[in-house]
C-alpha positions as a printed Julia matrix, in Angstrom:
232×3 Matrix{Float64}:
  -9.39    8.48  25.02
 -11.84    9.45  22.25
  -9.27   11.37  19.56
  -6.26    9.08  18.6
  -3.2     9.71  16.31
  -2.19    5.89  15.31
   1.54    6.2   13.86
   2.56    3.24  11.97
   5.55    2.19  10.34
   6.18    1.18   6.7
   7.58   -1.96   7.8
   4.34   -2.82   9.24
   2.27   -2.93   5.95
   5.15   -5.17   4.73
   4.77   -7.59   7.76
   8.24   -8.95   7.03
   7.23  -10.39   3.81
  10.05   -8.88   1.58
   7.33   -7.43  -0.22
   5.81   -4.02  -0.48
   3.07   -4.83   1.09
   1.42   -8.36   2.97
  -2.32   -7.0    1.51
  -3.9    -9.32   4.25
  -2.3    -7.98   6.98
  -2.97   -4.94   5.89
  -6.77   -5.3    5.62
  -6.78   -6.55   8.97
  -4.94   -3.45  10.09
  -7.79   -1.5    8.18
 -10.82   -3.59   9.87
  -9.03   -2.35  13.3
  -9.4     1.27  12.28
 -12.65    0.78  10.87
 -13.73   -1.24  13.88
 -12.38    1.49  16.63
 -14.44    3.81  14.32
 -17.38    1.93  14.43
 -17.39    2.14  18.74
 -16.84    5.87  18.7
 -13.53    6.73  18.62
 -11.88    9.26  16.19
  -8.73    8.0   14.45
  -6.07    9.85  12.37
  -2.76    7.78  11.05
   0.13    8.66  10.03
   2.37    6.3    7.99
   5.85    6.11   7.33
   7.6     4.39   4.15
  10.71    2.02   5.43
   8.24   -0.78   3.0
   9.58    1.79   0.04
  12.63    4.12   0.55
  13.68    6.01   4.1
  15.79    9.25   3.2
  19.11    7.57   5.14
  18.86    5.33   2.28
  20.06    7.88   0.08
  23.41    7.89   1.69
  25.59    9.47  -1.27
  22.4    11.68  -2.23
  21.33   15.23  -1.12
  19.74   14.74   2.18
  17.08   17.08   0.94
  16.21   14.58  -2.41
  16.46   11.92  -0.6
  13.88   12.85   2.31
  11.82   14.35  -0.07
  11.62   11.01  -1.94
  10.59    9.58   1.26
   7.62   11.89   1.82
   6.28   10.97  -1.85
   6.86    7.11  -0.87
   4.34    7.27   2.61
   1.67    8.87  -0.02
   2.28    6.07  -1.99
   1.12    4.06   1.33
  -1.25    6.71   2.65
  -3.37    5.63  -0.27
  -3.26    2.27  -0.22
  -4.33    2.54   3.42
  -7.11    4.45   2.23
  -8.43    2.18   0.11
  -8.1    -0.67   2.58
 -10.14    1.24   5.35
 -12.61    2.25   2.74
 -13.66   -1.68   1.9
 -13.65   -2.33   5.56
 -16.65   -0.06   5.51
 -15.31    3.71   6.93
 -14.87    7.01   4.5
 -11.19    7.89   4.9
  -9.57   10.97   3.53
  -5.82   11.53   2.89
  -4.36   15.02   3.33
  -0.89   15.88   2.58
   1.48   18.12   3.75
   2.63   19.24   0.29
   0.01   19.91  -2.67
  -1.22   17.02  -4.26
  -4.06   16.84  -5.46
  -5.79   14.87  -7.05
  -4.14   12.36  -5.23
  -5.0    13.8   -1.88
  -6.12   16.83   0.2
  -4.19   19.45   1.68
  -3.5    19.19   5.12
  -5.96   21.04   7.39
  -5.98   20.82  11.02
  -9.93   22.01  10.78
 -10.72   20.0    7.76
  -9.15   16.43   9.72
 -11.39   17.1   12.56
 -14.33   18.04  11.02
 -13.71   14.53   8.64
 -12.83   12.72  12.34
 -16.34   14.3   13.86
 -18.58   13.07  10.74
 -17.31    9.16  11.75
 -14.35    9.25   9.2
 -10.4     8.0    9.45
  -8.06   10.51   8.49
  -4.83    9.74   7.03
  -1.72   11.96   6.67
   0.64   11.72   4.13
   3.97   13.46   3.23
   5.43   13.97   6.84
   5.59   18.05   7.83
   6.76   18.33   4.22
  10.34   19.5    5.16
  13.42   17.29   5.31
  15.08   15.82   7.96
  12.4    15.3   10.32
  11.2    11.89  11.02
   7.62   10.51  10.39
   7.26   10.04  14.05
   8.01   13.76  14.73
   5.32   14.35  11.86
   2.58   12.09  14.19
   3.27   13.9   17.36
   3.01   17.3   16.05
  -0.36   15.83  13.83
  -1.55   14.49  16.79
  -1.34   18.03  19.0
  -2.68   19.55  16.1
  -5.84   18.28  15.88
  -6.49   17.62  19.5
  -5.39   13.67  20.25
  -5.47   12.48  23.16
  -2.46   10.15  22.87
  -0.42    9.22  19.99
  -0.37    5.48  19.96
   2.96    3.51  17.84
   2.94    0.82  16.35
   6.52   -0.63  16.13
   7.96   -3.54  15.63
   8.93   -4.0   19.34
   6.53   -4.98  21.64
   8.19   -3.03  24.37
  10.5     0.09  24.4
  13.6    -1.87  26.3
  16.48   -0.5   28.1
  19.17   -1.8   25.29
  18.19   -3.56  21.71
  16.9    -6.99  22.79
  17.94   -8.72  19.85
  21.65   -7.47  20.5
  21.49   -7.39  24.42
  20.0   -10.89  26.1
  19.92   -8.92  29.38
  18.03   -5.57  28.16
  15.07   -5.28  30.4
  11.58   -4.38  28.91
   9.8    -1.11  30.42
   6.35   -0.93  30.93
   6.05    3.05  32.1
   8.52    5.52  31.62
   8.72    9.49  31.79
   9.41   11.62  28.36
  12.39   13.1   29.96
  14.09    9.49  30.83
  13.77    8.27  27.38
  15.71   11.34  26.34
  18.18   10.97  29.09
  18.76    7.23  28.44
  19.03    8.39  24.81
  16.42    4.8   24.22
  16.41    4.75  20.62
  12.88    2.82  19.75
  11.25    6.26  18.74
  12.72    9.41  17.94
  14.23   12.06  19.81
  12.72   14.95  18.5
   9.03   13.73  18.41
   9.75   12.68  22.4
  10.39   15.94  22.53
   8.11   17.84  21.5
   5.19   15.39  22.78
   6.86   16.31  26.69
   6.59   19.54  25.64
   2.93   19.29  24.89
   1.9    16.86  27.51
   1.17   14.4   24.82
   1.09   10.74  26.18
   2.4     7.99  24.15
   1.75    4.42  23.85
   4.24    2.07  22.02
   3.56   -1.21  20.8
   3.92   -3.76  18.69
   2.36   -5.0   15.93
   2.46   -8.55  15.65
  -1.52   -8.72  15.21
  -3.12   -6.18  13.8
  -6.18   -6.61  16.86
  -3.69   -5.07  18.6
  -4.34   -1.43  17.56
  -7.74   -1.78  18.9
  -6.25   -3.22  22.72
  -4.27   -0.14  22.59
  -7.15    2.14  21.37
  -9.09    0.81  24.15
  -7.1     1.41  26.8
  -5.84   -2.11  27.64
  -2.23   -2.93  29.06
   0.11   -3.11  26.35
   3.55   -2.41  25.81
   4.91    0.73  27.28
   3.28    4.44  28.09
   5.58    7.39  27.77
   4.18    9.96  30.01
   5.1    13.93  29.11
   6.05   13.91  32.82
């Protein structure tokens, strides 16, 4: 792999703290980036916002508001991961799905890869910039966009299982597994519609978990780690 789309979770700048955001974990989640950077590889991230508000939050709200509110929240964290892969040493540029500037840029598929080529991390902000969509629909169809390789998830399962672990004792973990089974078990650790479309696409999928933040860079590299979903 040489292009990656790295799709994190809100959660995972919180690291469980109750906080917004556990700033050391996060730097060590930048130093990752900036490392894989550093070796050669081209990484784009997209970030989602369950550290701030997720649009099912706004149960007794318009679903429109309420998703729209979630977009704004992962710009909130696209910049703050911008700034964190910035003092580990690598230019980073945000782009947006929705006008924003000057917070950020508007999304380009040309402009990302032309900042990916010159040794920069891209980060995407804002989802598609339409409702009811999820943030891991928004990586997959970022990642085809600009020409990834794989899109690579960082979750807060190690393993996609064959029930919810923590509910089922007996759920069994699953190390490969075809686009079109995950759909067909209806698995639940990413979403539907971003399987999908990545089967659709023949985009390949790693998921993982994010425990330690060293363990983007296993995954980057190609090591066994939690499971592949395979477009077929």
């Amino acid at each position: 792999m040489k292009r990656i789309l790295l799709k994190l979770s809100g959660e995972a700048l919180s690291n469980g703290t109750g906080e917004l955001y556990d700033s050391a974990f996060v730097d060590r989640v930048a130093r990752a980036v900036a490392t894989a950077v550093g070796e050669g590889y081209e990484i784009a991230v997209v970030v989602g916002a369950g550290n701030i508000w997720r649009g099912r939050q706004g149960s007794d709200m318009d679903r429109t508001a309420a998703d729209r509110m979630g977009m704004l929240a992962t710009v909130i964290n696209s910049i703050y991961l911008k700034d964190s892969i910035e003092r580990a040493g690598v230019g980073c540029e945000v782009m947006t799905a929705v006008s924003m500037s000057p917070f950020a840029k508007p999304y380009s598929a040309e402009e990302a890869v032309s900042a990916l080529q010159s040794g920069k991390a891209v980060v995407f902000g804002a989802g598609l910039g339409i409702p009811f969509l999820s943030t891991d629909t928004a990586g997959a169809v970022r990642a085809s966009e600009i020409g990834a390789d794989a899109m690579l998830m960082a979750k807060n399962v190690d393993y996609i299982y064959t029930d919810d672990p923590r509910k089922n004792p007996n759920a069994k973990r699953i190390e490969h597994i075809k686009a079109s089974e995950v759909l067909s078990m209806n698995l639940k650790a990413i979403d539907a519609t971003a399987t999908a479309f990545c089967m659709s696409v023949g985009m390949p999928i790693r998921v993982f978990g994010l425990r330690e933040p060293e363990d983007i860079l296993k995954a980057i590299r190609g090591e066994s780690l939690g499971t592949v979903i395979s477009p077929e």
